[in-house]
N, C-alpha and C positions, 0 to 999 in steps of 0.2 A: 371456693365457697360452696357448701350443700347449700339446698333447700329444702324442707319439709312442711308437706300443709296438712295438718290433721285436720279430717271433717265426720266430725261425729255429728250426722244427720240428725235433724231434726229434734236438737237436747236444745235448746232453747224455748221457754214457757214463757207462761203466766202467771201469778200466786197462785195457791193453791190453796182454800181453805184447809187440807186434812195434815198442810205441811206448816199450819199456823204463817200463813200467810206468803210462806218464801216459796223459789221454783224448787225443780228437781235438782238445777246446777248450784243452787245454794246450798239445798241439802249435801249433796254429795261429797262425801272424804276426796277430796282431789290435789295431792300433795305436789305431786308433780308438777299438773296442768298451772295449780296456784304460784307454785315455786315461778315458772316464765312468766305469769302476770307479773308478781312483782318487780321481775328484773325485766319485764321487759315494756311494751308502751301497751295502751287499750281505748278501747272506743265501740262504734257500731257501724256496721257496714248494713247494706241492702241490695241482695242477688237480684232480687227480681223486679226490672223494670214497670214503671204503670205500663196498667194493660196490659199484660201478663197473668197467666194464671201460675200461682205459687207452685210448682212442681217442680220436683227434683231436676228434673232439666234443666228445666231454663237456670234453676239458681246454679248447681255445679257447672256447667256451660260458664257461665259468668266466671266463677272460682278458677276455675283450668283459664281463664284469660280473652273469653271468649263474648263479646257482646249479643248478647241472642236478636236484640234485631239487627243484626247484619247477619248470623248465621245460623237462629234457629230455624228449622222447619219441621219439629213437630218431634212427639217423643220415642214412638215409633221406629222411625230411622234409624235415629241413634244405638237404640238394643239391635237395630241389625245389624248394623256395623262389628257387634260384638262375636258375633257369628257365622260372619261371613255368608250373607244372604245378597246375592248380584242379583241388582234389579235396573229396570231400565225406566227412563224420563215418565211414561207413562205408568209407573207401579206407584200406588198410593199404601204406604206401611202402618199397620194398626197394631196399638200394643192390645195382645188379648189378656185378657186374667180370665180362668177358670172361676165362676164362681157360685155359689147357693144362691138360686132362685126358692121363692116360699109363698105361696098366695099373691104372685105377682110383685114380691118385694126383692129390694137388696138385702136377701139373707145374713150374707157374707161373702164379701168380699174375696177374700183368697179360698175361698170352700176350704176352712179347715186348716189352710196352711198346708195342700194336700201335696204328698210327695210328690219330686221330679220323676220317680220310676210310675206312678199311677198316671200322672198326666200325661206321662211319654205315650202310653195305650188309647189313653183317652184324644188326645190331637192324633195320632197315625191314624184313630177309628174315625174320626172328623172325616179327614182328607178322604178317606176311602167310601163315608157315607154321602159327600156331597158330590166327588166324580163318579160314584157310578148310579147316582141318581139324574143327574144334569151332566148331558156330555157336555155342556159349553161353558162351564163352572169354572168363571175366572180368579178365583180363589186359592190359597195354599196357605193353610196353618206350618208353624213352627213353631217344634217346643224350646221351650226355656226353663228357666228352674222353677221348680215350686209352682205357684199360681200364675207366672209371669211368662207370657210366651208372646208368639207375631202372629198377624195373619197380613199377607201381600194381595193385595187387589188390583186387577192388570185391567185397567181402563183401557178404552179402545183410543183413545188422544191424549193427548198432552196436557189439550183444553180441559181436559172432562178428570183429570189426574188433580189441577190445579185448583178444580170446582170443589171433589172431593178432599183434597189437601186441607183445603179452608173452610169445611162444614162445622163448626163447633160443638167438640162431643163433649160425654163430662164422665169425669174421672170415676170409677166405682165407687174409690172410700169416700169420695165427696158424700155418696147419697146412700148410706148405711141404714135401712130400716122403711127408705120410701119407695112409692110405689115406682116399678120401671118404665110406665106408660109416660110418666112426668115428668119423665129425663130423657127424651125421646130427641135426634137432635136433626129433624129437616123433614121434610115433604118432596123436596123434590128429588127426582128418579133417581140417583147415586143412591140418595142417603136413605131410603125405600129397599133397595137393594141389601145395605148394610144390614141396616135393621133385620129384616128378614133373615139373611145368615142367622143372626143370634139370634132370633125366638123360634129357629129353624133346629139350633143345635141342639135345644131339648130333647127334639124327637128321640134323636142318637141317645145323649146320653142320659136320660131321667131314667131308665131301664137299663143302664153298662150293668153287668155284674160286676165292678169295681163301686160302682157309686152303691149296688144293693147292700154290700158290705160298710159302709163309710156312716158314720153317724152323723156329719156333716158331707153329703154328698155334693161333686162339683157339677150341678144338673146343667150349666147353661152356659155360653160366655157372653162377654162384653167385651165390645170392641171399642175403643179410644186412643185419643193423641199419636191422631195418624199424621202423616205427612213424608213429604217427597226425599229423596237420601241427601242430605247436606254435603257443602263443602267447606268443609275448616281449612283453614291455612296450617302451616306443620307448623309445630310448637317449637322446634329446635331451628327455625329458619326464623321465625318471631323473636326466639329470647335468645337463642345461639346456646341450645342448653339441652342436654339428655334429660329427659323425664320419664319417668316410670308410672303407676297407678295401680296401687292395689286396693280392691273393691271385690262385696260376693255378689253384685250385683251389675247386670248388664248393660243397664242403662250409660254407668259412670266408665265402663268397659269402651263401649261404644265410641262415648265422646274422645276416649284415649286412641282410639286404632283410628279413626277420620283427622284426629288434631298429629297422628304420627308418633306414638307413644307408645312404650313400650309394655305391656299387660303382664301381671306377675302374678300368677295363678298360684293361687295358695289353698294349704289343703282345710278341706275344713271350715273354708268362708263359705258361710250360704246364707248371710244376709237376715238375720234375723236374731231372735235371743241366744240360740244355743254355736253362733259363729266360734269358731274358732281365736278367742284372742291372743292367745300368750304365739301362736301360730304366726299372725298377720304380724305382731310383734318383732318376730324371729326374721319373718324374710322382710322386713321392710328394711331391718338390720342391714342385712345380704344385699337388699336394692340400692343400698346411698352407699355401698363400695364400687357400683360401676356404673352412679348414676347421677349427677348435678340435682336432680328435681325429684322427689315424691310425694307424689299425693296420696293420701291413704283414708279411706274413706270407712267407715261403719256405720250400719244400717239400721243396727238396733233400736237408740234410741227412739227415731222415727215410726218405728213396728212395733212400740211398747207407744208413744203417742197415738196412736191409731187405735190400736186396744185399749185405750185409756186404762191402762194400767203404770198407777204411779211405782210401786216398787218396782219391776222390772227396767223401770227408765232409769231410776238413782242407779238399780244396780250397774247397769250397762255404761253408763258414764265412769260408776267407780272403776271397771273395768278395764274401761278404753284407757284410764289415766294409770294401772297397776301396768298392766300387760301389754299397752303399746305406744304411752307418750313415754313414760318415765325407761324404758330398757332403752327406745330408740333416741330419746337424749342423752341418757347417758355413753350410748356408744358413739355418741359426736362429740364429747369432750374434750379431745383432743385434736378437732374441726375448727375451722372456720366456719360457721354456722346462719342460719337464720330459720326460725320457725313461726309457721302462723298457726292459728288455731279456730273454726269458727264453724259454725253449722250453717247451713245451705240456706235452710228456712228455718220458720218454730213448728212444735206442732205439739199445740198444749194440749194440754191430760185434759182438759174440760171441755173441750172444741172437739177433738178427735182426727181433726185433718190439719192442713197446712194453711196458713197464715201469711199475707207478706211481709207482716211487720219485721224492723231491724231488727239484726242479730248480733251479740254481742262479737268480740275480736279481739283476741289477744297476739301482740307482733313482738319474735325474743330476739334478738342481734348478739352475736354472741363478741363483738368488736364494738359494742354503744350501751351507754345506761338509759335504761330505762326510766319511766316518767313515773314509778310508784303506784302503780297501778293495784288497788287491794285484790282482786280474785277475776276469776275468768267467770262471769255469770252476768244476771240482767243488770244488776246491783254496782258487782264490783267493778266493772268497766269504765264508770258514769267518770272515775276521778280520771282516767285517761284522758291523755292525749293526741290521740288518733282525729283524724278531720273524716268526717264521714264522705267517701265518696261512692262512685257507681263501684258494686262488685266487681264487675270484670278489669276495673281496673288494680285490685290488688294485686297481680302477679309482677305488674311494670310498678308498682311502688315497692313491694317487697324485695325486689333487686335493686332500685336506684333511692330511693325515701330511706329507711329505715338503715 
């Protein structure tokens, strides 16, 4: 028996007055994705527990089989895992994004969407402006792609790792447009400390000649969803099963190399509009000839919600469903099968960020008939019969339920 779980991040909406009232995933030509609804069962699931904040973490965490409070610590960690970043008990991990500062605002979030080869210059200029100002600069940036990078913070205890672990920051795209003083996240001396780095790293880079050049310059960072390295249990000791995961983005990277998964570097994912689909397609193909489990992840839709740009979202759903559900079911047709389908979180075109509300789910058993389910969307789900439970447990229903 394969398994495949398709997560086209964040394509689950709201109406949309300019779509006469439907979402993106109603909109969207999706023959494919439709095709498994019908034949296969639907409903709605929920990655992210109360008291959680809705971010791609904690919901894929859940997705891969993973209860986040028994295993999250924070979003940070997980992208370093992707990267092979050893750190010890006392290191507190912060995701950075490069981003536009503007009269004290959140300009923009990813500055631009500014290339990995620019930001690569820009984090080495970091590291070299902050040690040879402060010999005792417990700090160390790391790039990532695009807007998305680390910075490790090496506390002097364990105690003081655990203090900072648990400061509560707040996401960039959360606060698109306000002021940064009002998203400030602590007073006391760690989080003092933090802060400071980032209205520090101006200095550096408001004057990079990369940023004098950039029409949207990456003048400043923010640091969030830090926290201490986790330990997942191995996926293949849990389900007794090889899994693979391919994803352009390091976060979903991460959870795969801590859960003991195998990462399938594809060329051309980089996690945004212009991803590589017919690509992530091809090798996911290649993945479930030596692999029980694929998760395959895309990021699009989620980075067309944040831009609140409605075409780009339909498009990238049509996409996912031309380029990488429809070729990779068609080469299990001659499988034993099962596919799931679901996004992480929502992240409606009129919000602009993430949501915890449920997300639709569609489950295709290629040995079982399905319950008639009309379409994979907010809508068509409703006649399913799926029983909604916690996300993390769909990976043990998907092998023993369905």
């Amino acid at each position: 028996m394969k398994y495949v779980i398709f997560i086209p991040d964040g394509s689950s909406d709201l109406p949309i007055d300019k779509l006469d009232g439907k979402t993106p995933l109603q909109v969207a030509k999706t023959p494919n994705i439709d095709k498994l609804a019908k034949n296969g069962f639907g409903g709605f699931t929920n990655n992210v527990p109360e008291g959680y904040t809705p971010g791609s973490d904690v919901a894929n965490m859940s997705i891969f089989g993973y209860n986040p409070a028994e295993f999250y610590t924070g979003r940070g960690p997980l992208e370093a895992g992707s990267v092979g970043i050893d750190t010890t008990p006392c290191d507190v991990i912060f995701r950075c994004n490069t981003i536009y500062e503007k009269d004290g605002r959140m300009e923009d979030f990813n500055a631009g969407h500014i290339s990995t080869k620019e930001a690569d210059v820009l984090i080495n200029g970091l590291n070299k402006y902050f040690n040879d100002k402060y010999s005792d600069f417990k700090g160390k940036f790391y790039t990532g792609v695009s807007y998305r990078h680390l910075f490790v913070y090496s506390c002097d205890s364990v105690e003081d790792a655990e203090i900072l672990a648990n400061i509560k920051t707040i996401p960039p795209h959360d606060i698109s447009g306000e002021k940064l003083i009002d998203n400030l996240f602590g007073e006391c001396e760690l989080a003092q400390e933090i802060q400071s780095i980032m209205f520090e790293s101006k200095e550096f880079l408001e004057n990079h000649e990369i940023n004098q050049k950039r029409e949207i310059p990456a003048n400043m960072v923010w640091l969030w969803g830090q926290g201490v390295t986790p330990k997942l249990t191995n996926f293949k000791e849990n389900y007794g099963l090889d899994a693979a995961v391919i994803t352009g983005v390091d976060l979903l990277k991460g959870i795969g190399v801590f859960a003991g998964m195998d990462i399938i570097e594809v060329p051309g994912a980089t996690g945004y509009f212009d991803t590589d689909y017919k690509e992530k397609g091809e090798y996911g193909i290649e993945a479930l000839k030596t692999h029980d489990v694929l998760f395959i992840h895309i990021e699009a839709p989620d980075e067309a919600g944040h831009a609140q740009n409605i075409e780009e979202k339909i498009k990238a759903i049509e996409r996912i469903d031309e380029f990488i559900v429809g070729p990779i079911i068609d080469s299990l047709a001659d499988n034993d099968f099962k596919a799931a389908i679901l996004p992480d979180h929502p992240t409606p075109i009129d919000i602009g960020t993430h949501t915890r509300d449920d997300v639709p789910l569609v489950v295709y058993s290629s040995d079982k008939s399905g319950d008639e389910c009309e379409s994979f969307d907010e809508e068509g789900v409703k006649t399913g019969s799926i029983v909604k439970k916690e996300g993390y447990k769909l990976m043990d229903r998907l092998i023993n339920e369905f």
